[in-house]
N, C-alpha and C positions, 0 to 999 in steps of 0.2 A: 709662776713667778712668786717670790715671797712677798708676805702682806707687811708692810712697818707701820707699825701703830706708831706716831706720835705723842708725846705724853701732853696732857690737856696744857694748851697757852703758847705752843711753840708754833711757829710759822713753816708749814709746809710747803714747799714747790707743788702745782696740781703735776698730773700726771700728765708725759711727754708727748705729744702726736706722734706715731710711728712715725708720718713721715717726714721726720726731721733725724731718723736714722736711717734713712736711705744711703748713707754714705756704707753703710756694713753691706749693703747688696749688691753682691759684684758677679759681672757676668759670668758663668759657669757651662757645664755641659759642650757637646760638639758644636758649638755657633758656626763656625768653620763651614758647616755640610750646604748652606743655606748658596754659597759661590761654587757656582757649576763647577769649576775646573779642582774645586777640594772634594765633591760630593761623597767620593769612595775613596776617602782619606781616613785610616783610623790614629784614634789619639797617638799612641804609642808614635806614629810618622809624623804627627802635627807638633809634638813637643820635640820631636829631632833638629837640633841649630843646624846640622848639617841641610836639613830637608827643606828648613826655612830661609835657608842663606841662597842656598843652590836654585830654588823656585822662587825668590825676590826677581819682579819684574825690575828690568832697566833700559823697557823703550815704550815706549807712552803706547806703538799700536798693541804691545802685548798686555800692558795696562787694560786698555779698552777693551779688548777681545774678550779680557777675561770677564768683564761687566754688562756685554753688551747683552745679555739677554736678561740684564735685571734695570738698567739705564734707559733711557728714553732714547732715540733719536737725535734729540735735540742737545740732550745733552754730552751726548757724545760726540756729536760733530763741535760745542762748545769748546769741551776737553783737547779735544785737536787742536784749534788753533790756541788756545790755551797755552799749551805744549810749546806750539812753534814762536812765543813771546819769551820764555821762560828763560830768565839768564842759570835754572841751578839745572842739574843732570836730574836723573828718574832712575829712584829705586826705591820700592815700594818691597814692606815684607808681603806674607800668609798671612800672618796675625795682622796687620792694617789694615788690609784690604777687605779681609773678615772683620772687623769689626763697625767698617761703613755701614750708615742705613742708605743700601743701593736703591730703597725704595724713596728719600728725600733727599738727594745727593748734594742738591745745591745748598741746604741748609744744614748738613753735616757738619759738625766740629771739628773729623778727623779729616775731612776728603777736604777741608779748606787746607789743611796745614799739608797736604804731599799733592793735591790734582791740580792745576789751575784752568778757569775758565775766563774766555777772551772777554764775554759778555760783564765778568767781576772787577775787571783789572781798570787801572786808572791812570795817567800820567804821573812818572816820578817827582818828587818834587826838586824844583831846581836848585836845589842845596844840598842834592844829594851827591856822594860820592861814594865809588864802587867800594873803595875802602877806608869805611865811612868812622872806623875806629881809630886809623892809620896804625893798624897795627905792625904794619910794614916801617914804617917810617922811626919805630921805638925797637928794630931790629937789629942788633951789633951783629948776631950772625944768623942765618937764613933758617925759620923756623923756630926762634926764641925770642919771646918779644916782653922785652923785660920794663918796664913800664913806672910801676912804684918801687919805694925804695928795698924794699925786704920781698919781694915776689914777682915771679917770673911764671911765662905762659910758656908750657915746650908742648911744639905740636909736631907729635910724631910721626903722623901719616898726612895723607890729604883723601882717604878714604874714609864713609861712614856705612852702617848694615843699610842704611835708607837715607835720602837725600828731602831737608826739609827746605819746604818753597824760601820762607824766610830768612834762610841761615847767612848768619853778618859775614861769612866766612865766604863766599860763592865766587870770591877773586882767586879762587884755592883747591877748595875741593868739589872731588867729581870729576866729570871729565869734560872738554869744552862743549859748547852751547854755541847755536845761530846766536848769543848776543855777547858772550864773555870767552874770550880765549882765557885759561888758567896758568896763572902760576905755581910750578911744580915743588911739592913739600912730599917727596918720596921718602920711604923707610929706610934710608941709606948707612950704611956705619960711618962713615966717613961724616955725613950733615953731621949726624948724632953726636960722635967725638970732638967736633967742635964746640958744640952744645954744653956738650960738659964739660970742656974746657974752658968752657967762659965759667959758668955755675962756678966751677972749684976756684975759677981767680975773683970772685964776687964774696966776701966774708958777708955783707952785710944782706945777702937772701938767706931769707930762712924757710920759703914756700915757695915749692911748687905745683903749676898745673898741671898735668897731662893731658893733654887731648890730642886734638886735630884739626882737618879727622875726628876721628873716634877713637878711645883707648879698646873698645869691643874688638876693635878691627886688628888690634894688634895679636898675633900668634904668643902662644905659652911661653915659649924662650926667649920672647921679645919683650914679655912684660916683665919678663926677672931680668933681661940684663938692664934694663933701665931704671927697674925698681931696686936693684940690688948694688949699682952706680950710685945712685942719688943717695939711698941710704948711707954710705960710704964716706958723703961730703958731711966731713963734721958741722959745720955752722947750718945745713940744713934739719930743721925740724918739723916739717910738715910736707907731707907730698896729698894731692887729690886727683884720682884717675877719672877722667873728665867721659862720661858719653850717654849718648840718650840711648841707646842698647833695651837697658831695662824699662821703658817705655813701649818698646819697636817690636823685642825678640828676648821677651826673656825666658825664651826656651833657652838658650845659652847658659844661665848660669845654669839653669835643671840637668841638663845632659851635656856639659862640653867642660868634664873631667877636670883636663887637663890646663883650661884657663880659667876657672874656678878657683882650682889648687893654687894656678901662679900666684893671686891676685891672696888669696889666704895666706900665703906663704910669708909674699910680701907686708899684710897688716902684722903679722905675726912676728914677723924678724923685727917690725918697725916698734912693734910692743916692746920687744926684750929691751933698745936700746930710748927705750923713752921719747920713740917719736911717733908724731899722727898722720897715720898712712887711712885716708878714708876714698868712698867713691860717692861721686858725683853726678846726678841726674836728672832726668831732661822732663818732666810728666808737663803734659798744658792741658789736659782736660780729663776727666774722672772716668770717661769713656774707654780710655786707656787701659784702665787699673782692672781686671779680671781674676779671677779665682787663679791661673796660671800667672798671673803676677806677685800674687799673695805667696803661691809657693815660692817665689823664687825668691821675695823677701824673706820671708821666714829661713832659707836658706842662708842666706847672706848673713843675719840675725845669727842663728845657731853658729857661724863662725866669728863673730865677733864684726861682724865690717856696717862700720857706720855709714849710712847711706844720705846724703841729704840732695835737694832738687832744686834747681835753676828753671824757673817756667820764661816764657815770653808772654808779655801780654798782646794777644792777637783778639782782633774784630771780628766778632761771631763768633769767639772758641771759647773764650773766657773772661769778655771784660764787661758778665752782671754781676751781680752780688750773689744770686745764684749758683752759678757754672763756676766762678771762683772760691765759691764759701764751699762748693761740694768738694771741689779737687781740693783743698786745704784738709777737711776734715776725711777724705777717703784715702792720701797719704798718709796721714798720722795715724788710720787705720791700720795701713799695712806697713807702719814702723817708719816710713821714710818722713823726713825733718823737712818743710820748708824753709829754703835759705831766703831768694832771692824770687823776686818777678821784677822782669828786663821794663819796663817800657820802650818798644819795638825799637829796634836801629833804621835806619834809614837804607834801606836794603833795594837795590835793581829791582823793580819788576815788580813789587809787592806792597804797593801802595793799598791795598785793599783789606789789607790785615794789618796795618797801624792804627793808632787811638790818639786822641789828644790828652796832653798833660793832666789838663782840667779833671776828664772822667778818671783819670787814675787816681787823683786825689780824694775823690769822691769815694771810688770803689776800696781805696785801702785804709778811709774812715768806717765804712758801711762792715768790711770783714777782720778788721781788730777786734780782738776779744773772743769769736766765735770756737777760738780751742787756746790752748795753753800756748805762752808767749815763745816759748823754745820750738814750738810746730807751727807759728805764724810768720811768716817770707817776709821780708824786708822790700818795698816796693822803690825801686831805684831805676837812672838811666843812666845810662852808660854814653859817655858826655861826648859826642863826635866832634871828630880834629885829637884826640887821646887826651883825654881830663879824665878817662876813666869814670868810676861807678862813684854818683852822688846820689842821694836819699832825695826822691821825685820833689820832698817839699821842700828840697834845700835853695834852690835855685834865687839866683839874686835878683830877678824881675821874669815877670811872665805877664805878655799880652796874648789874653785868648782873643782878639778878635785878628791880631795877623797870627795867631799862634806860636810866637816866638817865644822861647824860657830861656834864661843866661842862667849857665853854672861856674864858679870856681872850684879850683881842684891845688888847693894849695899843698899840698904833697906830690904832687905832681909839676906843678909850676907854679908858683904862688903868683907872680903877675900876668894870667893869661886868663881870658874869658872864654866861654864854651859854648855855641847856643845850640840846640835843637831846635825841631822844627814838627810843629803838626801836621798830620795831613791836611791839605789845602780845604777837601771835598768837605769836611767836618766843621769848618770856621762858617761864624757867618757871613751872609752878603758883602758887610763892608771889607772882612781881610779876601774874601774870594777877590773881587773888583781889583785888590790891591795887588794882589799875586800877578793876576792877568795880565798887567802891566808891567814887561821887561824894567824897563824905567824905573820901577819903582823898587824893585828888589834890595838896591843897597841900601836905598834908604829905609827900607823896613828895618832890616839888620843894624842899621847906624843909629835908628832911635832906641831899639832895645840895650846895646851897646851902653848907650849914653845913660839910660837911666838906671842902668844895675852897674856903672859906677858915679853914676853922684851916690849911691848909696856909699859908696867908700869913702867918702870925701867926711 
């Protein structure tokens, strides 16, 4: 390493502990071989998306099977019933499954966000709703949910590469569940066409999402006819293809040619004509991020496609200052931009990976500053009842002892209040007692109510 002599009087920085660059150290080599069922797998088949798509487990006993000689027992009879609570489907890639420690399973980062265990899980809280964003409800036509005033959500499929426990979306995709029958948002031309029949009579959108689903999940002709539509609509100027792909399987962008190309083609047309076609992605823990993700950045990079990331903040994955300082600074390693960390929706089944308010405000005082303001995520919650995304400290009252927050969302409805709701298990004594108490629920809700608007007054 070079030596800098300082010139005498000037203040140097001492020299940096390695390990506060651990974020440059990303898993490498065949990790893979360690899960019996890849053991005599070589690279060349393990970066194949075909190889990885086609061997995505999607029934909890093939799950298990594949684990059970690195799992305990216990915790695979856990896992089972786990399973049979779960309102989302099951599908796990190669690359997730390999990258668990099968040796600490219960304290894993990655196996909390795709496995559940019955022993983790806790009662919903009773303010929950299945579709807890009503994203349904801001629907003029089946699969676009058009919300603020210059942007709209089109979700293309109701398919994803992997099915995360969390995901706000579980009234939708996947396939039904012992607890959620689904509502059907298939690839259809005909939904589609209506879709953009609405878009083209909307002057005043100028963005849109893609998702789902998953935009991964869409085939190469499917990503240009909708990429190459939307482009088309003159008032729109900005499109984002929405999927956690590149987290899950980012063998895909390395070997899968042909929707690679789409997806370039499209930032590409979107250049000529002066608009911003970017992709959008899903990272929630640095465990993720491997030497085959770096390639597939650097990929993505070399054609020009700006990539930024949407995390959830989930319990046990990423809400210390630690786990979230690393995945901040190990994205910006490999090029991808923190946008956004959710504070968790209110999601079926998954009370065990929500946070309260409180710590989030804490954890995104504690990791501001730690990289460059344009790689630092904006920590926001996305307001349930549709108020949409407000900045976590915006909120017009918050009692951490019932754990209620009020948001406004005046672009959205200027006279309408919003609240979230903490997990119960998290509060102390006094809101626990209060919860326990049917009785007492509305008037939890009617005092917070009340005092985030005497603020208005």
């Amino acid at each position: 390493m070079p030596i800098f002599q300082a010139p005498p009087g000037h203040g140097v920085k001492p020299p940096v502990d390695p390990d506060t660059l651990i974020h440059r150290d990303l898993v490498g080599g065949d990790f893979w071989r360690k899960i019996p069922a890849y053991r005599e797998i070589d690279e060349a088949t393990f970066l194949d998306h075909r190889w990885q798509s086609k061997n995505s487990i999607t029934r909890p006993d093939k799950l298990l099977n594949a684990v059970r000689e690195l799992a305990s027992p216990e915790f695979i009879a856990d896992a089972e019933a786990g399973f049979h609570r779960a309102p989302m489907s099951v599908r796990v890639s190669p690359y997730i499954l390999a990258l668990i420690d099968w040796s600490s399973p219960y304290q894993d980062p990655l196996r909390r966000q795709f496995v559940p265990l019955a022993s983790r899980l806790f009662p919903d809280h009773p303010k929950l709703d299945l579709d807890s964003l009503h994203e349904q409800a801001d629907s003029p036509t089946p699969g676009l949910t058009h919300r603020y005033p210059d942007k709209a959500l089109f979700l293309t499929l109701d398919t994803c590469p992997v099915y995360c426990r969390y995901c706000t979306r579980s009234y939708a995709v996947g396939v039904d569940t012992d607890e959620v029958h689904k509502v059907s948002l298939k690839a259809k031309p005909d939904r589609w066409d209506n879709i953009f029949k609405y878009i083209e009579s909307r002057p005043e959108l100028e963005d849109i999402v893609i998702s789902g689903g998953d935009a991964y999940n869409l085939r190469a002709e499917q990503l240009k006819i909708i990429g190459e539509r939307l482009l088309a609509i003159p008032h729109l100027r900005r499109m984002r293809f929405a999927s956690k792909g590149p987290a899950v399987m980012p063998q895909k962008i390395l070997t899968d040619d042909a929707w690679f190309g789409a997806l370039a083609e499209m930032v590409e047309a979107g250049r000529k004509v002066h608009k911003d076609v970017a992709l959008h992605t899903h990272f929630n823990h640095a465990n993720e991020i491997t030497a085959i993700t770096q390639r597939a950045m650097n990929r993505l990079m070399e054609a020009g496609i700006h990539v930024r990331n949407q995390s959830v903040l989930l319990r046990g994955v990423n809400d210390s200052v630690a786990a979230m300082g690393l995945l901040i600074k190990r994205m910006s390693y490999v090029n991808v931009h923190g946008y956004y960390v959710y504070q968790h929706d209110l999601v079926k089944g998954v009370e065990d990976l929500r946070t309260t308010v409180g710590s989030t405000l804490e954890l995104e005082k504690q990791v501001r500053g730690m990289t460059a303001g344009y790689n630092s995520p904006l920590f926001i919650v996305d307001a349930p009842g549709g108020g949409g995304k407000r900045d976590v400290h915006s909120f017009e009252h918050y009692n951490p002892v019932t754990g209620v927050s009020v948001y406004r969302s005046p672009n959205v409805d200027p006279g309408a209040f919003y609240c979230y709701f903490d997990p119960i298990d998290l509060l102390p004594n006094e809101g626990q007692q209060r919860w326990s108490d049917p009785a007492e629920h509305d008037a939890i809700v009617d005092e917070a109510l009340a005092a985030a608007k005497a603020r208005q007054r």
